[in-house]
MARNUZA-404415 format. One record per residue (C-alpha): residue number from 1; residue in three letters; x, y, z. Coordinates in steps of 0.02 Angstrom, whole numbers, plus 32768, in hexadecimal, padded with zeros to 4 digits. Each point is the difference from the previous one (the first is absolute). Layout:
! MARNUZA-404415
seq  type  px  py  pz
NUM  Ala  X  Y  Z
...
This chain:
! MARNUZA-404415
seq  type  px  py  pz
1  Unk  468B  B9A3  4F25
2  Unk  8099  805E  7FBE
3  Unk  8063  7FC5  7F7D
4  Unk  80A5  8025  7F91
5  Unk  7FE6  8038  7F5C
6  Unk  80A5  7FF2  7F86
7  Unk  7FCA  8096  7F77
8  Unk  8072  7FD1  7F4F
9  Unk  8011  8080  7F86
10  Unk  8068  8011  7F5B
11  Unk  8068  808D  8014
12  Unk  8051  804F  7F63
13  Unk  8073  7FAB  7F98
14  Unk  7FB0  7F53  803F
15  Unk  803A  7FF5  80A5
16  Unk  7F99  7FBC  8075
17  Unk  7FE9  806A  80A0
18  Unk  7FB5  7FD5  80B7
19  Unk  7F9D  8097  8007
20  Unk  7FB8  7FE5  80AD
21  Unk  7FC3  7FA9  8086
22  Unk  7F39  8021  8031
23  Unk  7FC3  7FC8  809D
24  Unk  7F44  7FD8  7FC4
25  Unk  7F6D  7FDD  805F
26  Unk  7F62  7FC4  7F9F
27  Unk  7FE5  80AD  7FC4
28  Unk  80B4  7FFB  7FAB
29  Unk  7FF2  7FD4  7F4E
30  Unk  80BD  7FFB  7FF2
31  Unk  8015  7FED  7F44
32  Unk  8097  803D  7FA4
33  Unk  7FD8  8045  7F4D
34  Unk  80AE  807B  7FCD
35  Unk  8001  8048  7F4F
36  Unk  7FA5  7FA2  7F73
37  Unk  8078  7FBF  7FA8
38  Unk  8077  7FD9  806C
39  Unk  7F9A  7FAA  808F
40  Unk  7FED  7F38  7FE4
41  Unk  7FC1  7FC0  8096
42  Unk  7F92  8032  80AC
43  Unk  802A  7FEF  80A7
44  Unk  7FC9  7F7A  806B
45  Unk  7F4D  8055  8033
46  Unk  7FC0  7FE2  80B2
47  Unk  7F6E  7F96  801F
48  Unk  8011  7F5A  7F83
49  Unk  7F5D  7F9C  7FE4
50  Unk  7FD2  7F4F  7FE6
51  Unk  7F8F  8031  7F7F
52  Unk  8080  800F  7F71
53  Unk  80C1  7FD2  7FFE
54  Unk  8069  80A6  803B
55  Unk  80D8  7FE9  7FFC
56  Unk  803C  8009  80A2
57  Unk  80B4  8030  7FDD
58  Unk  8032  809E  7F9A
59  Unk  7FDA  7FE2  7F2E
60  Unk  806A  7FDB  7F7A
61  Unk  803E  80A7  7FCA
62  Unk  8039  8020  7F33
63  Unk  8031  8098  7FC6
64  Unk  7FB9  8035  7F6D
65  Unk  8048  8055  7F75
66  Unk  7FF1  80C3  7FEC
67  Unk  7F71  8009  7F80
68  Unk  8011  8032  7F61
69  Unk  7FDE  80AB  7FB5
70  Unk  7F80  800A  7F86
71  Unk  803A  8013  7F55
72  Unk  7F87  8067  7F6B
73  Unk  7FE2  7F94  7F6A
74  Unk  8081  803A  7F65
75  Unk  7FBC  8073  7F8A
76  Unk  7FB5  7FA5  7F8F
77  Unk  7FB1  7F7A  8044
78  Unk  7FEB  7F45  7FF8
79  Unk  7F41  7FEE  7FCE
80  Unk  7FB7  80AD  7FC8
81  Unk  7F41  8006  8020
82  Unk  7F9B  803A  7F5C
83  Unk  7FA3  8072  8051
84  Unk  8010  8067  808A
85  Unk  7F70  7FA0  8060
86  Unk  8013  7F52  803A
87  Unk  7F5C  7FA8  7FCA
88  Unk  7FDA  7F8E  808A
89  Unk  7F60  7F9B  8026
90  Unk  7F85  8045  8078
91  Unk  8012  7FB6  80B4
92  Unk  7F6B  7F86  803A
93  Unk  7F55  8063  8021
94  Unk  7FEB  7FB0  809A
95  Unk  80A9  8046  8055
96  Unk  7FCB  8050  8089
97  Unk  8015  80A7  803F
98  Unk  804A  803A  809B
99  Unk  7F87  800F  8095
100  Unk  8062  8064  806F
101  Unk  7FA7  807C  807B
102  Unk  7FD3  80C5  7FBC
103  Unk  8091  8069  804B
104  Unk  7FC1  803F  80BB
105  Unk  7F9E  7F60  801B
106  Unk  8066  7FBB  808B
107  Unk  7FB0  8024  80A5
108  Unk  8079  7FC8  8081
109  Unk  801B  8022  80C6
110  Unk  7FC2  801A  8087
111  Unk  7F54  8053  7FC4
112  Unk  7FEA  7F4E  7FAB
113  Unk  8009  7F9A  80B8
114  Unk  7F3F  7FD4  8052
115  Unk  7FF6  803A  8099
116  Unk  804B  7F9F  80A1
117  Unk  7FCA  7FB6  8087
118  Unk  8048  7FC2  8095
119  Unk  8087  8018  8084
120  Unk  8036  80B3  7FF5
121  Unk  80C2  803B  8017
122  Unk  8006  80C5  8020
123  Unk  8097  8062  7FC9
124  Unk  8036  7FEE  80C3
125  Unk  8028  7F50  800B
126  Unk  8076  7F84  7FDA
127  Unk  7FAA  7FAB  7F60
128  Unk  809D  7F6C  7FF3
129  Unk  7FCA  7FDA  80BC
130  Unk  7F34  8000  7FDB
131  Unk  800E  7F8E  7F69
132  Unk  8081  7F9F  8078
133  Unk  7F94  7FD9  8074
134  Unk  7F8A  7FE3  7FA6
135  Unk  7F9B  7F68  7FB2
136  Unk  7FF4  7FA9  7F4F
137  Unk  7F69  8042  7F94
138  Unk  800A  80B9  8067
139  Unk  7FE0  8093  7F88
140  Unk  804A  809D  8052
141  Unk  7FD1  809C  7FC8
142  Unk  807D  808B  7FFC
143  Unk  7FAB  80A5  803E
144  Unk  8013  80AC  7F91
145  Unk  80B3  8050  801C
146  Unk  80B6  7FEA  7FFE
147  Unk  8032  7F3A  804B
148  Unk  80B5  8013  8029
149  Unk  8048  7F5E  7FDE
150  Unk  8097  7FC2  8071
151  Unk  7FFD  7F4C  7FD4
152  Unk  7FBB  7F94  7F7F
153  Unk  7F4D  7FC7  800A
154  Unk  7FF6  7F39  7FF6
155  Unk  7F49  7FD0  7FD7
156  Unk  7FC5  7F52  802B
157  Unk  7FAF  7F89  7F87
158  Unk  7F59  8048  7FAA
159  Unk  8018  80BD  8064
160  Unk  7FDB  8094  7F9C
161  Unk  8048  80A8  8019
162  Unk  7F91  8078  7FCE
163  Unk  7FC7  80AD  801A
164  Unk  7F60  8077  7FC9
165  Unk  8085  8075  7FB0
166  Unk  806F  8087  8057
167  Unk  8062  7F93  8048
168  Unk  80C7  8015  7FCF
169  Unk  8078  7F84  8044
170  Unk  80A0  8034  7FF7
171  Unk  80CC  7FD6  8022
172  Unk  8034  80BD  8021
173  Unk  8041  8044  80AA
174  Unk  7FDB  80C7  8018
175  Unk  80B8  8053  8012
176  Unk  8000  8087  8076
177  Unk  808C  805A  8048
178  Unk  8072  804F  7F6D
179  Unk  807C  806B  8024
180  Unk  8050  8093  7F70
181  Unk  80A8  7FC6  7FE6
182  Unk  8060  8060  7F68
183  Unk  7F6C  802E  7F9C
184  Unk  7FAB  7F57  8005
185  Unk  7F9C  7FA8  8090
186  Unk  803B  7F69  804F
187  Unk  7FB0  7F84  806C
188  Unk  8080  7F6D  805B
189  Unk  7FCF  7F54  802A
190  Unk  7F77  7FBC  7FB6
191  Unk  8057  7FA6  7F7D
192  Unk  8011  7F48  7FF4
193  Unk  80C2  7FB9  8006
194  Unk  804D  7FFF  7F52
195  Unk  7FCE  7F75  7F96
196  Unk  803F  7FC2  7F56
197  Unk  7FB2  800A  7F55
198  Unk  7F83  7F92  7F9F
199  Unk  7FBD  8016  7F59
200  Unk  803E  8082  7F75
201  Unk  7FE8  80AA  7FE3
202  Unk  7FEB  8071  7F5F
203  Unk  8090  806C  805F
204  Unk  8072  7F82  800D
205  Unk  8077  8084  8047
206  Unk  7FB5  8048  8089
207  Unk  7FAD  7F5A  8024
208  Unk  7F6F  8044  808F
209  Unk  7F74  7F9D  7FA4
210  Unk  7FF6  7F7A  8068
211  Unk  8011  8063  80A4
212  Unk  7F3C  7FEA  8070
213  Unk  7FFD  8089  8058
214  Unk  7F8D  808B  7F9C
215  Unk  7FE4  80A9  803B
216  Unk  7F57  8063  7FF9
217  Unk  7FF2  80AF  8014
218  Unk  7F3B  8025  801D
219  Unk  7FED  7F6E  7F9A
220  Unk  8058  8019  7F6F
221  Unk  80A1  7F89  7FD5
222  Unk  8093  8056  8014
223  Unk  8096  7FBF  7F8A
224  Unk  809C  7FB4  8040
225  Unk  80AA  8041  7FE5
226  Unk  8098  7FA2  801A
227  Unk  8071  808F  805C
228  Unk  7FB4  8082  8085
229  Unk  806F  8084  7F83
230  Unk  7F69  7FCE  7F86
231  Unk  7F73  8038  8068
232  Unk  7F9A  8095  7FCC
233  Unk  7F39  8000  801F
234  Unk  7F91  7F76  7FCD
235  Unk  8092  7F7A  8024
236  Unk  804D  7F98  8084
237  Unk  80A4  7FB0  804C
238  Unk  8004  7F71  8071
239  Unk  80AF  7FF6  8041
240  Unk  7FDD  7F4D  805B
241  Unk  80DD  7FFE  802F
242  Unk  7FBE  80A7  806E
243  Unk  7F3F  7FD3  8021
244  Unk  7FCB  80A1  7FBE
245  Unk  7F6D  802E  7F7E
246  Unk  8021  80BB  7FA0
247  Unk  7F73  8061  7FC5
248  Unk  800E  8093  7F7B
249  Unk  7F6E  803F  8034
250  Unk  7FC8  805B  80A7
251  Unk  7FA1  7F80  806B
252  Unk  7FB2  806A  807C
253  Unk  7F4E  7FED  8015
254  Unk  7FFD  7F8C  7F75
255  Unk  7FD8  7F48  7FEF
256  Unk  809F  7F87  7FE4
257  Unk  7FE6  7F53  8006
258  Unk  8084  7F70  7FBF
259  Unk  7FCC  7F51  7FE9
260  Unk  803D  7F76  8073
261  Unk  7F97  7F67  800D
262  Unk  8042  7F8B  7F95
263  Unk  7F56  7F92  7FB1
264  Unk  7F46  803C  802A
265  Unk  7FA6  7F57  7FF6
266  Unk  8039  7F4D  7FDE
267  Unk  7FDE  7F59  8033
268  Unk  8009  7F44  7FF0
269  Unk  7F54  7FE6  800F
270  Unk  7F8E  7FC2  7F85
271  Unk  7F4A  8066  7FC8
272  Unk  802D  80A4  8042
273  Unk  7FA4  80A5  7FB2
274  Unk  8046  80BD  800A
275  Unk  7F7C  806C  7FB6
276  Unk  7FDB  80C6  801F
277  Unk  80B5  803A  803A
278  Unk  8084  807C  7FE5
279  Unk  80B9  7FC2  8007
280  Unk  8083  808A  7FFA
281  Unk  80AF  8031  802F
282  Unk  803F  7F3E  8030
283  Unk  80D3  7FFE  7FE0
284  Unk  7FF4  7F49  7FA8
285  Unk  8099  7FB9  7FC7
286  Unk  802A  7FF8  7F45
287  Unk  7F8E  7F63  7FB4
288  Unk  7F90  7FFE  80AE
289  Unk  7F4D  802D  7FF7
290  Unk  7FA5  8071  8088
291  Unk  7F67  7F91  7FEF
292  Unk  8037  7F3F  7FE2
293  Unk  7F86  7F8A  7FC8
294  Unk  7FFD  7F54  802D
295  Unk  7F86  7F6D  7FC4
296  Unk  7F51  802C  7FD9
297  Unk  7FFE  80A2  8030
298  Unk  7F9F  808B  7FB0
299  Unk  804A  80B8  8005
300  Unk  7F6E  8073  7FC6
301  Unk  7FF0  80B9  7FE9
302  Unk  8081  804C  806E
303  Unk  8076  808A  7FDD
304  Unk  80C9  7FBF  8009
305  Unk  8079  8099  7FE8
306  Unk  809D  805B  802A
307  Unk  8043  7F56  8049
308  Unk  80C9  7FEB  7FCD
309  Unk  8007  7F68  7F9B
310  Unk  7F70  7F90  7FC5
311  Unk  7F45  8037  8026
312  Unk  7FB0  7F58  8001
313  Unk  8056  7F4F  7FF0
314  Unk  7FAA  7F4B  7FDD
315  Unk  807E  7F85  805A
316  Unk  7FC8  7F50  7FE2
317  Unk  7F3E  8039  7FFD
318  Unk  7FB1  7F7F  7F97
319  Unk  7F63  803B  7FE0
320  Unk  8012  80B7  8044
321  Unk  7F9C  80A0  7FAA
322  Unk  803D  809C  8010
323  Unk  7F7F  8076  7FC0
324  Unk  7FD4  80B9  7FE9
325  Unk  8079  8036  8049
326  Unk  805B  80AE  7FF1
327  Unk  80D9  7FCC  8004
328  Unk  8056  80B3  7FDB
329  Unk  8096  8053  802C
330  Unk  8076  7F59  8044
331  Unk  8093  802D  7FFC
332  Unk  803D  7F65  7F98
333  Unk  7F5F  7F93  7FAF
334  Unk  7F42  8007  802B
335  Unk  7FE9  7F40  7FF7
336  Unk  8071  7F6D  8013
337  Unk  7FC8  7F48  7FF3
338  Unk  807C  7F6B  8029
339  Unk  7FEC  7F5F  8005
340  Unk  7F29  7FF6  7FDE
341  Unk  7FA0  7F7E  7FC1
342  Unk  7F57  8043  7FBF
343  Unk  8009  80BC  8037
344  Unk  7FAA  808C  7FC4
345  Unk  8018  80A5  7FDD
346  Unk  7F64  805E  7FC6
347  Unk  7FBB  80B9  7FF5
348  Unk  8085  8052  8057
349  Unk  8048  80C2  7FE5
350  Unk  80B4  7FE2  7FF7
351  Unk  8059  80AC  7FD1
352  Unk  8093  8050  801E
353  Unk  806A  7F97  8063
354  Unk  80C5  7FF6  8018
355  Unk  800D  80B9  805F
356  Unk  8081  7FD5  8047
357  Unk  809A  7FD9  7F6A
358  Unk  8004  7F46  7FF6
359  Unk  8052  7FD3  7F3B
360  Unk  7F69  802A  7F86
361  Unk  803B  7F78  7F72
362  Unk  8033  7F66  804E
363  Unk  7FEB  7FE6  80C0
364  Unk  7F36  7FE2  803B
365  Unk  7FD1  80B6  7FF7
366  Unk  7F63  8037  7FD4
367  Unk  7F62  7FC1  7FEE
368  Unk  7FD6  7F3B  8023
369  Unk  8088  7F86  8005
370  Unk  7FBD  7F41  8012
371  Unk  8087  7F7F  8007
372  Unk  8002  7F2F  801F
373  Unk  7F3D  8002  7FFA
374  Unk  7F9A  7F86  7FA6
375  Unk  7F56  8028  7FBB
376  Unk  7F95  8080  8036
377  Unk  7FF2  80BB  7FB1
378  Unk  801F  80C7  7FFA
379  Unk  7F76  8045  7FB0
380  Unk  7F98  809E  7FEE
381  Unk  807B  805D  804F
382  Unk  8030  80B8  7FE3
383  Unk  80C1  7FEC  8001
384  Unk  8036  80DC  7FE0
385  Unk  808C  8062  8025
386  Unk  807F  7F8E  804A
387  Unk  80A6  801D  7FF5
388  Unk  8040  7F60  7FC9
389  Unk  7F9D  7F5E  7F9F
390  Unk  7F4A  800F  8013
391  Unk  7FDF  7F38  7FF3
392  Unk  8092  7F7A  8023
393  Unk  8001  7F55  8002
394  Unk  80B0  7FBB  8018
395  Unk  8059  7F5F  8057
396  Unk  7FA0  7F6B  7FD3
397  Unk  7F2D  8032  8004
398  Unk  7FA6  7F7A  7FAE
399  Unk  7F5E  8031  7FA1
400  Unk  7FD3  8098  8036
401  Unk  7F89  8078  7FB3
402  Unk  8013  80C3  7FEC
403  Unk  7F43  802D  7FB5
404  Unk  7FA2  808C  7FF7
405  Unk  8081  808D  8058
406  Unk  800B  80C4  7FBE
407  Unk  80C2  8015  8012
408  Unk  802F  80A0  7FD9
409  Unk  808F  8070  8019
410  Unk  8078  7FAD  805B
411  Unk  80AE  801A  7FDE
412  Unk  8049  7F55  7FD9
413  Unk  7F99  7F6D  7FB1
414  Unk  7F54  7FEF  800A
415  Unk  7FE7  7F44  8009
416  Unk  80B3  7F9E  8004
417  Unk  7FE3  7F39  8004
418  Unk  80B1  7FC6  802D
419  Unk  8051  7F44  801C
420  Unk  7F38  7FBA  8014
421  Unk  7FA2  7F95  7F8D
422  Unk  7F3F  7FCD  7FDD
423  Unk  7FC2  80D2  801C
424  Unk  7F8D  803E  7FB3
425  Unk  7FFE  80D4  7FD5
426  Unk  7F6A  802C  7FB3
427  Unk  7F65  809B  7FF3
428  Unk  8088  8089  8046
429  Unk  8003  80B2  7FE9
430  Unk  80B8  8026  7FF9
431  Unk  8024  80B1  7FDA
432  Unk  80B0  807B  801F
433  Unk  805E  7F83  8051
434  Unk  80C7  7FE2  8008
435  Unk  8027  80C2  7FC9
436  Unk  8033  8035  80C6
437  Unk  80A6  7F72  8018
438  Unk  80AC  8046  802C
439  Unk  8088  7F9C  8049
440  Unk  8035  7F63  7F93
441  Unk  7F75  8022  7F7C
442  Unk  7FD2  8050  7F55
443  Unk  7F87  7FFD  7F7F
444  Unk  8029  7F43  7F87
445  Unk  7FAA  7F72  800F
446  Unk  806A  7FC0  8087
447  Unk  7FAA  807C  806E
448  Unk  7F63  7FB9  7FF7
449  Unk  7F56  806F  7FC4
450  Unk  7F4E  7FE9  8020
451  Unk  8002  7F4D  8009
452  Unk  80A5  7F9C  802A
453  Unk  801D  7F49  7FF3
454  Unk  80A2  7FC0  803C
455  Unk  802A  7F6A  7FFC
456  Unk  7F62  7FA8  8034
457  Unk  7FCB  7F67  7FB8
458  Unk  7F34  7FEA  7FA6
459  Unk  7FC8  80B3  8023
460  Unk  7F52  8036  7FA4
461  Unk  7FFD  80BF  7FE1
462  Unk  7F5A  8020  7FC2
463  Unk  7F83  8099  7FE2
464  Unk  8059  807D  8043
465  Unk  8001  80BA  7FDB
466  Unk  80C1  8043  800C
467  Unk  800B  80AF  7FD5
468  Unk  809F  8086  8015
469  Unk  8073  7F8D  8060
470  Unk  80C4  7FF0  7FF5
471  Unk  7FE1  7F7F  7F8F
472  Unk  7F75  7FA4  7FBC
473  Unk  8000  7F3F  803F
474  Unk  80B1  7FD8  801E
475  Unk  8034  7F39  8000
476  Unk  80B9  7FD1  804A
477  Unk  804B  7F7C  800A
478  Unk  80A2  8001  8091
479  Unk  805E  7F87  8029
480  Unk  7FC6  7FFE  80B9
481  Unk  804D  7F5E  8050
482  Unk  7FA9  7F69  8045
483  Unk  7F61  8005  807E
484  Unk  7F7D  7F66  8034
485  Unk  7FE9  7FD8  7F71
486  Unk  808A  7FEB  7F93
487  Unk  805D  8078  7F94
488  Unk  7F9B  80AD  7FE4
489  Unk  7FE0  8021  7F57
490  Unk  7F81  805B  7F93
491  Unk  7F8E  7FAB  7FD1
492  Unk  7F3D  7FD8  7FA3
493  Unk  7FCB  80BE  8003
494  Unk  7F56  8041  7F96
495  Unk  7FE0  809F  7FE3
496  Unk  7F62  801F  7FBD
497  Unk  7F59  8077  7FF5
498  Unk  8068  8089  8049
499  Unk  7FEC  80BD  7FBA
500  Unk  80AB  804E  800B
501  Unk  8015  80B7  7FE5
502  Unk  80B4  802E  7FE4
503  Unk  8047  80C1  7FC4
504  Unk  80AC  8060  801B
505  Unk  809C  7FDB  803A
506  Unk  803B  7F58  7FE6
507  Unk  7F70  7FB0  803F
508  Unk  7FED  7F5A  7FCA
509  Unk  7FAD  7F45  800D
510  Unk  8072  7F55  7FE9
511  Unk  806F  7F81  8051
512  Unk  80B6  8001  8042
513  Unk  8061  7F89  8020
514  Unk  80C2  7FE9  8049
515  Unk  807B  7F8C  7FCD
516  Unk  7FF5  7F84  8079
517  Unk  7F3C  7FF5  8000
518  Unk  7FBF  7FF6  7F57
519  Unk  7F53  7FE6  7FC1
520  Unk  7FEC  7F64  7FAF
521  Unk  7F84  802C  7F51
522  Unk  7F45  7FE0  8038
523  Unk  8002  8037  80AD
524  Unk  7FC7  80AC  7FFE
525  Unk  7F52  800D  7F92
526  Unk  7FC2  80AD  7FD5
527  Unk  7F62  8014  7FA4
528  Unk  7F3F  805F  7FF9
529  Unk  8038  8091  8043
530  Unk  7FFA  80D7  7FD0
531  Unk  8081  8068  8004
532  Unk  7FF1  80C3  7FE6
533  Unk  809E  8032  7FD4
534  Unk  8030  80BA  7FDA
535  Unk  8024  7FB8  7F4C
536  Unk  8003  7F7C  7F9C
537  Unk  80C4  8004  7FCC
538  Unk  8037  8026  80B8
539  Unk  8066  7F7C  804A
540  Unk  7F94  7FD0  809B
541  Unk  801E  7F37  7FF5
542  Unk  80AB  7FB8  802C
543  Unk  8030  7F45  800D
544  Unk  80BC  7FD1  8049
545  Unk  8046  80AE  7FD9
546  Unk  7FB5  800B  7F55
547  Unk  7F70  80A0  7FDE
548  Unk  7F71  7FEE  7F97
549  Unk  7F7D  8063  7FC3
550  Unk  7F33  7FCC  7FE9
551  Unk  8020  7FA6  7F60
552  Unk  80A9  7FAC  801C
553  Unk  7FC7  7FB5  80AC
554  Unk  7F83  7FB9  7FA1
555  Unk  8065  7FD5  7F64
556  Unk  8065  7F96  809A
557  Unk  7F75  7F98  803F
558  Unk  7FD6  8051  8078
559  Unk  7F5F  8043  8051
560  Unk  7F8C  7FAB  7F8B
561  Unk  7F5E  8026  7FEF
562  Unk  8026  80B5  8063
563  Unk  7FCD  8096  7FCB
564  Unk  806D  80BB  7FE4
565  Unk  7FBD  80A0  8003
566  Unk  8034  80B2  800D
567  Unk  7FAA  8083  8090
C-alpha cells in the first residue's frame, strides 16, 4: 500500500521547508534528517506500529540557536594543576576489555550459505512467476548464472530463496544499439519518464544523487554527470526530457548494462529466508532497500551491491536476522532498519557504501541507519569505508545495542546515537572516523567524532576502544523539538571504561550544548576511562565552548577516576 510522506526540514536561517513528497512503499523509509543543527523534527515515516506510540501528523518543529564557538580558556587560568600530570585513581580491575573480532575475521557471503535444495529456477525463467505460483514452505534454488530480474520476487510465508552460489540476480537491462553522435555514443529510449527528487545530495548543485538509473560499462560503475557537455570516458548522461543515455566511452563489443528493476526481493510474509545469493545493479529509490525484510525473516550470507539506494532494509521485521552478509557499493547506505522490534544485525561486511553522492554528514548515508526500532542489536559487524556515518541511530529507537562492531574508516561518525534513549554502546573498535565530511561539516565537537551522542536520553557508553577519529566521544545537546515522548533533551549519559586515543589537530573529547537546550549539572557522567593524548598540556577536553587540558579537566570534576597518558 502506497502512502504520502510529508519530508520537514530546517532550511537555513530557521525556515521551515517542504522538501518533498515520497511516494513510499514498505521498502521506503521516508525519514527526513537535513543538517545537524538545524533539523528538529522527522517526517511522518511510513508503516506506524501498535507496538509503541508513533505521531501521526508532522512534529513540533523549534529552531535552535546557531551554536556557539568554542572559546580557549584565558591565559592564565582558573585552577592551575601542580603538576603537569593529573593524578587520578586507577579504574576498577574488573573493567572489561573490548572483545571485538581480530581484523579479517568476518567471513560473510555467499561462500558462508549451506548448500540448497529444492525447486530449481535457471537463469531462463521468470523467477517472480515460479515463486508466484508457487506454495508456502517452497525453497527454490536459483541455478549458477546471471537471473535477470524484471519484477520483484514476492516469497510466501516460511519460502527460502536460496542458491549453491553463482547465482547473480540482478535489476540491469543490457543496452544495445548506440549510435556515435558528436564524439560521444548515444542510445534513445530506454529511459523512464522524468521524475522528481528525494533525498539530498553532497552536490547539492548538480543534484543527480538521487537519480536510479546506474550505468555499467563491463561491470564497472560509470559516474553520472549532470550535462551531456560533461561527458568524457568513464561517465554518463541520462537526458530523461530526450530519453537518451550518453556514453564517453566506445561501446562496441563491450558490455553496458543500466539498472532498472526497482526492489529485488520483498514481502509481507512472515518466516521467509534468503541465503546464498548475489543482488546487483537494482535502481532502488533513495531510502528503499533492494532486499526488504519483513517479520522473522533471516537474510544470511548473500552478496548485496551496486544497488542505487539502500542494500538491505528491516521494515517492521520483529525478530528478523540479517547475517553474514557482504552490503558494498549502494549507492546511498548498506543497511536501513525502520520501524523493528527485536531485529538483528550481526556479522555482516558493510563497506564502502554511498557511490552514488548522497550528503556524507547529515542525510542516511553510509553505513547502517536504524530508526523507530525497539530492542534488538547491531553487533559484530565490520562497518569500513563508507562514505557517510558508519553506525546511526536516529528518530526515536528505544534500547538498542551497538556491541562488538570494528568501525573503521568511514568518513563521517562512526557510531552517532541521536534523539533515542535506553542504548547501550559498548566493546567497539572505533578507529579514523569523521575525517572524510564535506558539505555542512568541519572538524568541532558539533561534528561529531568516534562516538556521538545527541540528544538521547540514558545512553551507557562503555569499554570501547576510540582511536584517530574527528573527535574523541562527542556529547550534544540540540534543541531538537518534541517527538513521542515529550520534549527531546539530553539526558542520563555514562561514559565509562572507554580507552580514547586522541593526537593533532583540534581533536578533542567533551560536551556542547546550545542555548536553548542546556544540560542540567549531573546528567552527563564521565569517569574510568584512558586517554592517550599527544601531551599532557594539549587542549583535547572541551565543555560548552571552554578547552582544557589533562589536568584542568580534572581540576573541573570531571572524568574521575580516568587515566592520561602520552603515546
Amino acid at each position: 500500500m502506497k502512502k504520502s510522506v510529508t519530508i520537514i526540514s530546517v532550511a537555513a536561517a530557521g525556515a521551515v521547508a517542504i522538501t518533498g513528497i515520497v511516494a513510499g512503499t514498505r521498502s521506503n523509509m521516508a525519514s527526513a534528517f537535513g543538517p545537524e543543527d538545524k533539523v528538529v523534527g522527522s517526517g511522518v515515516l511510513p508503516g506506524d506500529r501498535p507496538h509503541k506510540p508513533r505521531p501521526r501528523t508532522t512534529p513540533t518543529i523549534s529552531v535552535p540557536s546557531v551554536p556557539p564557538v568554542p572559546t580557549r580558556p584565558p591565559t592564565t587560568p582558573t585552577a592551575q594543576p601542580t603538576t603537569e600530570s593529573p593524578t587520578p585513581t586507577k579504574p576498577p580491575a574488573s573493567t572489561p576489555k573490548p572483545t571485538t573480532p581480530a581484523p579479517g575475521s568476518f567471513p560473510a557471503g555467499p561462500s558462508q550459505a549451506p548448500a540448497c535444495t529444492g525447486v530449481t529456477i535457471t537463469p531462463d525463467q521468470d523467477a517472480a512467476d515460479v515463486v508466484d505460483k508457487g506454495q508456502a514452505g517452497t525453497t527454490y534454488c536459483f541455478a549458477a548464472g546471471v537471473h535477470r530480474i524484471s519484477r520483484t520476487i514476492h516469497p510466501k510465508t516460511n519460502s527460502t530463496l536460496g542458491s549453491d552460489h553463482g547465482a547473480v540476480l540482478t535489476g540491469s537491462v543490457p543496452l544495445t544499439g548506440w549510435t556515435a553522435s558528436n564524439g560521444d555514443w548515444v542510445i534513445k529510449g530506454v529511459l523512464p519518464a522524468a521524475y522528481g527528487q528525494t533525498g539530498q545530495c553532497e552536490d547539492n548543485v548538480a543534484n543527480v544523487c538521487y537519480l536510479r538509473e546506474q550505468v555499467f560499462f563491463n561491470g564497472k560503475h560509470l559516474k553520472r554527470v549532470n550535462s551531456q557537455d560533461k561527458v568524457a570516458p568513464g561517465t554518463f548522461y541520462a537526458d530523461y526530457a530526450g530519453n537518451a543515455v550518453f556514453l564517453g566511452d566506445n561501446p562496441q563489443g563491450q558490455a553496458v548494462e543500466m539498472s532498472k528493476t526497482q526492489t529485488a526481493i520483498e514481502s509481507d510474509a512472515g518466516g521467509v529466508t534468503v541465503r546464498g545469493l548475489t543482488v546487483e545493479h537494482f535502481a532502488t529509490a533513495p531510502q528503499s532497500g533492494a532486499v526488504v525484510l519483513a517479520s522473522g525473516w533471516k537474510v544470511l550470507a548473500n552478496d548485496i551491491r551496486w544497488n542505487h539506494a539502500v542494500g538491505a532494509m528491516l521494515v517492521n521485521a520483529d525478530g528478523a536476522t540479517l547475517e553474514k552478509n557482504l552490503i558494498q557499493y549502494n549507492g546511498q547506505l548498506g543497511v536501513g532498519q525502520y520501524s523493528t522490534l527485536n531485529g538483528t544485525i550481526k556479522d555482516n561486511q558493510v563497506s564502502n557504501n554511498n557511490t552514488d553522492g548522497f550528503w556524507i554528514a547529515d542525510w542516511e548515508s553510509g553505513g547502517i541507519k536504524t530508526t523507530w526500532s525497539t530492542n534488538g542489536s547491531v553487533a559484530g559487524n565490520l562497518i569500513k569505508n563508507n562514505t557517510g556515518v558508519g553506525l546511526w541511530s536516529d528518530a526515536y529507537d528505544d534500547g538498542r545495542v551497538f556491541s562488538g562492531n570494528q568501525i573503521v574508516d568511514n568518513a563521517a561518525d562512526g557510531i552517532r546515537y541521536e534523539i533515542g534513549r535506553n542504548g547501550v554502546i559498548e566493546n567497539n573498535v572505533i578507529t579514523g572516523n569523521g575525517l572524510g565530511t564535506g558539505r555542512g561539516s568541519g572538524r568541532s565537537l558539533w561534528d561529531g567524532g568516534g562516538i556521538n551522542v545527541n540528544t538521547s536520553s540514558n545512553v551507557q557508553v562503555r569499554n570501547n576502544t576510540v582511536e584517530d577519529n574527528v573527535n574523541g566521544i562527542s556529547i550534544q545537546s540540540r534543541t531538537r523539538g518534541n517527538g513521542p515522548w515529550g520534549l527531546n533533551v539530553l539526558r542520563d549519559v555514562v561514559v565509562t571504561g572507554n580507552k580514547v586515543t586522541m593526537k593533532g589537530g583540534t581533536t578533542a573529547t567533551g560536551m556542547v550544548q546550545n542555548s536553548g537546550a542546556v544540560i542540567p549539572s549531573g546528567e552527563v557522567v564521565l569517569k574510568d576511562n584512558t586517554y592517550v593524548l599527544d601531551s599532557l598540556s594539549a587542549e583535547r577536553f572541551q565543555k560548552f565552548g571552554q578547552w582544557f587540558s589533562a589536568g584542568e579537566w580534572q581540576q573541573a570534576g570531571l572524568d574521575a577516576g580516568s587515566r592520561f597518558t602520552t603515546g
